[in-house]
DOLUMFI-403870 format. One record per residue (C-alpha): x, y, z. Coordinates in steps of 0.05 Angstrom, whole numbers, padded with zeros to 5 digits, always signed. Layout:
# residues N
XYZ...
END
This chain:
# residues 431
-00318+00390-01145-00369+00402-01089-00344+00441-01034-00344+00398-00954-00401+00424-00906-00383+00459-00849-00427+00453-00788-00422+00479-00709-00410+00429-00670-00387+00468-00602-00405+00536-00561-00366+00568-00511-00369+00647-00489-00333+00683-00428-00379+00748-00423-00402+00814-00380-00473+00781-00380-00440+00699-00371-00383+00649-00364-00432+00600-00409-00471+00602-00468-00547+00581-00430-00530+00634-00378-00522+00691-00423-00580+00670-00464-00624+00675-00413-00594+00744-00388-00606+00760-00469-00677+00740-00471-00689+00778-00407-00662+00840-00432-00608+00838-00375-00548+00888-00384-00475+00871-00358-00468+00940-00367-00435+00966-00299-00380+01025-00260-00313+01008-00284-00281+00971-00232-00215+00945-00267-00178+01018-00251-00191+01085-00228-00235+01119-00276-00269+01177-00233-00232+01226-00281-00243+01195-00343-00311+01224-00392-00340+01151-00392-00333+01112-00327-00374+01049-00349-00358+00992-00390-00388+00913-00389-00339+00873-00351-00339+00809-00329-00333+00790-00262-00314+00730-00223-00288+00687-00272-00240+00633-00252-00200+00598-00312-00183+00545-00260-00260+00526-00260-00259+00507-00328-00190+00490-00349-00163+00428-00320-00090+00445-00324-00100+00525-00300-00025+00539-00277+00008+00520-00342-00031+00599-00358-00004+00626-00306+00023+00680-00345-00040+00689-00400-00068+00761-00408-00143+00777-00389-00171+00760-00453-00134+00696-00457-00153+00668-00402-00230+00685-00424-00218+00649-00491-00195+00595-00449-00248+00582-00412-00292+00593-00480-00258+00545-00517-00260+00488-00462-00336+00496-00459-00345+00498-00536-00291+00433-00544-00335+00393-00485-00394+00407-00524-00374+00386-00587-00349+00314-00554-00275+00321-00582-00248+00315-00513-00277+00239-00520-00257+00221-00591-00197+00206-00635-00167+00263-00664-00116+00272-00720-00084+00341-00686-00050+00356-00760-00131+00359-00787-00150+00408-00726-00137+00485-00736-00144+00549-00699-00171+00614-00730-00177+00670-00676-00201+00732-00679-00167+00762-00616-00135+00832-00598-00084+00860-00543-00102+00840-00472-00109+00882-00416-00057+00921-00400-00016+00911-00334+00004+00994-00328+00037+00984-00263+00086+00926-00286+00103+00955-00344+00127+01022-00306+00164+00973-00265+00197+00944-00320+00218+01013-00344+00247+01032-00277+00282+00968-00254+00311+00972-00330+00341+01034-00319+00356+01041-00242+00429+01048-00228+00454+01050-00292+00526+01081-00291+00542+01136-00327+00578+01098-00388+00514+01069-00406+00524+01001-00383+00460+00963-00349+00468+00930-00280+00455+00863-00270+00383+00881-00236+00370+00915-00305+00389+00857-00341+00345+00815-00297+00288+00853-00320+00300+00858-00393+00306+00789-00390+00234+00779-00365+00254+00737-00301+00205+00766-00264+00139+00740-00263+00098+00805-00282+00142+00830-00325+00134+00765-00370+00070+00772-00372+00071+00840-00414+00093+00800-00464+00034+00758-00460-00013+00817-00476+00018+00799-00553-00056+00789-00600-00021+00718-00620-00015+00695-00551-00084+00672-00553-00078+00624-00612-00010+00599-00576-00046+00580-00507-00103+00552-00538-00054+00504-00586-00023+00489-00518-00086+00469-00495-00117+00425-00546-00052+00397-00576-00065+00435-00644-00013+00410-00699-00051+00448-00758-00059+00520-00776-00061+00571-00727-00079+00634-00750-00099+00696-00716-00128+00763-00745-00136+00828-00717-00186+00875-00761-00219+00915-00702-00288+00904-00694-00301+00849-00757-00241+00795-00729-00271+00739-00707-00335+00751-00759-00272+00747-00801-00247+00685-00760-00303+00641-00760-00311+00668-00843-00242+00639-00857-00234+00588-00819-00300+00559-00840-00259+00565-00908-00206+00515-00874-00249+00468-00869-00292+00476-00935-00232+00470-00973-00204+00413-00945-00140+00444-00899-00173+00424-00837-00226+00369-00807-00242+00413-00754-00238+00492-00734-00225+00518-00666-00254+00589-00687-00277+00653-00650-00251+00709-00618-00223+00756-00548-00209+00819-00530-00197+00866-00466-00196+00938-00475-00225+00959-00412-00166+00990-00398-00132+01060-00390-00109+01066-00457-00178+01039-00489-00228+01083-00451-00185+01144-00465-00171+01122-00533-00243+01120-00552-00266+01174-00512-00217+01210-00556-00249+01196-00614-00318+01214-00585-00341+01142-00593-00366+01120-00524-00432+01138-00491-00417+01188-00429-00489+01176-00390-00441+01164-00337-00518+01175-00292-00550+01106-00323-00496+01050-00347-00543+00997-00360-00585+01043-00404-00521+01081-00441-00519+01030-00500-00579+01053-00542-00566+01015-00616-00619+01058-00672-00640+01101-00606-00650+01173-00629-00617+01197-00561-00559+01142-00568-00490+01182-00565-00438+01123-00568-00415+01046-00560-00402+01017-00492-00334+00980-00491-00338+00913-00467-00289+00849-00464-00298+00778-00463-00292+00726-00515-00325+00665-00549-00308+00602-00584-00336+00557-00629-00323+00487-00657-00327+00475-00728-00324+00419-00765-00339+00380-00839-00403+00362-00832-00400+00282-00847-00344+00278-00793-00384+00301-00745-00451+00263-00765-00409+00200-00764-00382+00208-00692-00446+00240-00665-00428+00301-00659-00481+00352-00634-00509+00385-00699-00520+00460-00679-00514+00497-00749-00488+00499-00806-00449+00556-00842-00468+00561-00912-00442+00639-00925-00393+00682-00915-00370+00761-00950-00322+00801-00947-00300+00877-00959-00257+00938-00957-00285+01011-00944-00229+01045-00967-00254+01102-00936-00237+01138-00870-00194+01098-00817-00249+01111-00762-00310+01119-00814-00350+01070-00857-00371+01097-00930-00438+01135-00906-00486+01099-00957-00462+01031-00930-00435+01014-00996-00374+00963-00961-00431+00938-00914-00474+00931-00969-00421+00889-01005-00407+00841-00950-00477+00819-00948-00483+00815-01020-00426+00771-01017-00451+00723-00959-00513+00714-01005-00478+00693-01061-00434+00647-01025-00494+00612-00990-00532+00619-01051-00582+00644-01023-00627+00703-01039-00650+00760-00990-00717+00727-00976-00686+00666-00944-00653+00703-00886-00707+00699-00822-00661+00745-00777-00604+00801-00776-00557+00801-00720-00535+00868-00733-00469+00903-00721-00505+00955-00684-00460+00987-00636-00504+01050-00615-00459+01101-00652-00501+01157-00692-00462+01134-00752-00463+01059-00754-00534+01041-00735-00553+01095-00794-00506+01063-00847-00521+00998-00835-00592+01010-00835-00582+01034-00919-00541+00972-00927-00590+00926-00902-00646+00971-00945-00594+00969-01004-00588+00889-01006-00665+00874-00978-00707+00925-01017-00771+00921-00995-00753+00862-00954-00721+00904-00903-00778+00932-00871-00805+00858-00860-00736+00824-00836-00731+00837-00761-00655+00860-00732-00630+00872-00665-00567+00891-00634-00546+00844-00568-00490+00895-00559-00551+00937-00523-00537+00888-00468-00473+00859-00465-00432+00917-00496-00387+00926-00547-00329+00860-00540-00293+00887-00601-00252+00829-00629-00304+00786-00592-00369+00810-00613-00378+00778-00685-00364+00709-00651-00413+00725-00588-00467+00752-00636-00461+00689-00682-00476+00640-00619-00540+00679-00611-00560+00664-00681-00548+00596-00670-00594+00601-00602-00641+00628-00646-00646+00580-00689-00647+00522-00634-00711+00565-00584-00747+00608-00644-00735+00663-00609-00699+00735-00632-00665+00769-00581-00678+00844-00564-00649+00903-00572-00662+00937-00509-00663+01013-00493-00697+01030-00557-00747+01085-00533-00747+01128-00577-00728+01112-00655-00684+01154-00707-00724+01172-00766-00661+01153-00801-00670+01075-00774-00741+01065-00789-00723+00984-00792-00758+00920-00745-00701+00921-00688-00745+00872-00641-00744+00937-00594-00745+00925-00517-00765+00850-00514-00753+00787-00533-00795+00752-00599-00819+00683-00616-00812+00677-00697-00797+00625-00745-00720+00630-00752-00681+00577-00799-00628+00628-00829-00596+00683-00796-00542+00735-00824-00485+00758-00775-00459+00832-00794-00384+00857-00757-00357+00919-00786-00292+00944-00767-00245+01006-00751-00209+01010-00824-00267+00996-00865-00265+00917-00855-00341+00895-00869-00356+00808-00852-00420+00777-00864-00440+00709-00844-00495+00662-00862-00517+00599-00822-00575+00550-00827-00615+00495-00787-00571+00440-00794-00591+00367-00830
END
């Protein structure tokens, strides 16, 4: 039995460089960073105080209904806004819809952390509690989330996304979220392309958010020795295959996309944007915080993708790589893409938008994607910016500095992830 089509038919993104897809695509092709101080808390003590942030977004711009979120965490209320522009794009918001036949499939992680209400709730818990270990009523009151702020720690629950969002759109099919670090909404749009190929869904509200620009994220990674410190140049920290790179910039944001079974949509006239024809999957099992260093899981997940599309290495035009600017990434996935291209890798050009718009973690395989399908649309490769001076070890075409006219009809989407989760993603021109 021949497997259903699945095409994009909508594109929303909430980002450090743009509240809309044309705007950040023109920030892309410009080599624009969003790259900026940290200005969401205090971080004058902290070994990296710069992140890519957005700024100025208002959900109530985009979302007709904004107070029935009152209570949504930072990253929901950017997938909000994402998945209203990606849903008015795709026309669904002037058709017919079955809601049992329309899914979700998130990729989205924790939001951003209100600190100072949960110390609140901690106190107010607690204060005046008699001896015998009985709670006041004020302690009951806030255990029992009456208070505005303190509800909204619950909303900083990954699922919480995928629960606003079926509030939204009236969503009476799956709805699914994943968390795998880096790689979720790579795995997102993977799977729930799968929804739809299969038959489980008609159409795919698919993507992914995340907010880690936070106390507890910066300090987490700068643990870990992960994040760039050139505290003295933000918009020139994140340095993807630069010899002098020394670590990811953390970003937030999120982006949506529509997808749908490809007849359905050509029968309603539904804008044709791409369509996916591949997806891979696979496991490290190596470190927690490491990938295998001769990309062998990386390797795999492409390999996979390939198969799936069946298509062979020569057909992909473009690689939007993982690329986060991390000595050991940009150097593994460089012999995965050697390992799977042969001598086609030297002639296959790669860049890393994350040079510019940071690293959105659960966000950035969904983000990355829309550019591929931007590529597609203008013939044009985004660049990866700040490469000045190359890594012997990543001798590859990384369309360094600028933008690139080429001919571009299939593109390959790489997210790897903290725990040695490796996606891969294949779309086409659509027809």
């Amino acid at each position: 039995m021949q497997k259903r089509r699945v095409v994009i038919t909508g594109m929303g993104t909430v980002n450090p460089l743009g509240h809309d897809v044309e705007g950040t695509w023109t920030a892309m092709l410009a080599g624009k960073s969003g790259i900026t101080p940290i200005e969401l808390f205090d971080a004058v003590t902290y070994p990296t105080r710069f992140a890519a942030q957005v700024k100025g977004f208002d959900l109530a711009s985009q979302v007709p209904d904004a107070a029935r979120h009152a209570n949504a965490g930072r990253h929901c209320r950017f997938a909000l806004g994402a998945a209203v522009q990606a849903w008015r794009q795709s026309g669904l918001d002037r058709c017919e819809l079955d809601r049992r036949r329309l899914a979700i499939y998130l990729g989205s992680g924790e939001g951003n952390i209100d600190y100072a209400a949960a110390n609140s709730l901690m106190i107010d818990a607690w204060k005046g509690t008699p001896t015998d270990g009985a709670l006041d009523k004020r302690a009951w009151a806030a255990l029992a989330f009456t208070r505005h702020d303190l509800y909204r720690e619950v909303e900083q629950e990954a699922n919480m996304v995928v629960a606003h969002l079926a509030a939204e759109f009236g969503v009476r099919g799956p709805a699914v979220n994943v968390l795998t670090a880096c790689a979720a909404s790579t795995q997102a749009l993977g799977e729930g392309a799968m929804l739809v190929r299969e038959g489980d869904a008609d159409v795919v509200i698919s993507g992914g958010a995340h907010s880690m620009v936070h106390q507890f994220g910066v300090s987490g990674f700068n643990l870990l020795t992960a994040l760039s410190t050139r505290n003295d140049d933000p918009p020139g920290a994140s340095r993807p295959f630069d010899r002098t790179r020394d670590g990811f910039v953390l970003g937030e944001g999120a982006s949506v996309l529509v997808l749908e079974e490809l007849e359905r949509a050509r029968a309603r006239g539904a804008p044709l944007l791409a369509e996916i024809v591949g997806y891979g999957a696979s496991a490290d099992a190596f470190r927690i915080t490491d990938q295998d260093p001769e990309g062998v899981g990386a390797a795999a997940a492409m390999l996979a993708a390939l198969r799936d599309a069946r298509l062979s290495p020569a057909s992909i035009d473009y690689i939007s790589a993982h690329g986060t600017g991390t000595k050991q990434n940009d150097q593994v996935e460089t012999r995965a893409v050697k390992a799977v291209f042969g001598e086609l890798a030297r002639r296959v050009p790669i860049s890393s938008v994350k040079s510019m718009v940071g690293h959105l973690i659960a966000a950035a395989g969904a983000t990355e994607l829309i550019t591929c399908v931007l590529a597609i649309r203008d013939q044009v490769l985004p660049p990866t910016m700040n490469l000045h001076h190359p890594d012997p070890e990543c001798d590859l075409d990384y369309v360094p500095n600028a933008a690139r006219k080429a001919k571009v009809e299939v593109c390959m989407s790489n997210s790897f992830g903290f725990g040695g989760q490796n996606n891969s993603i294949i779309i086409r021109r659509a027809s």
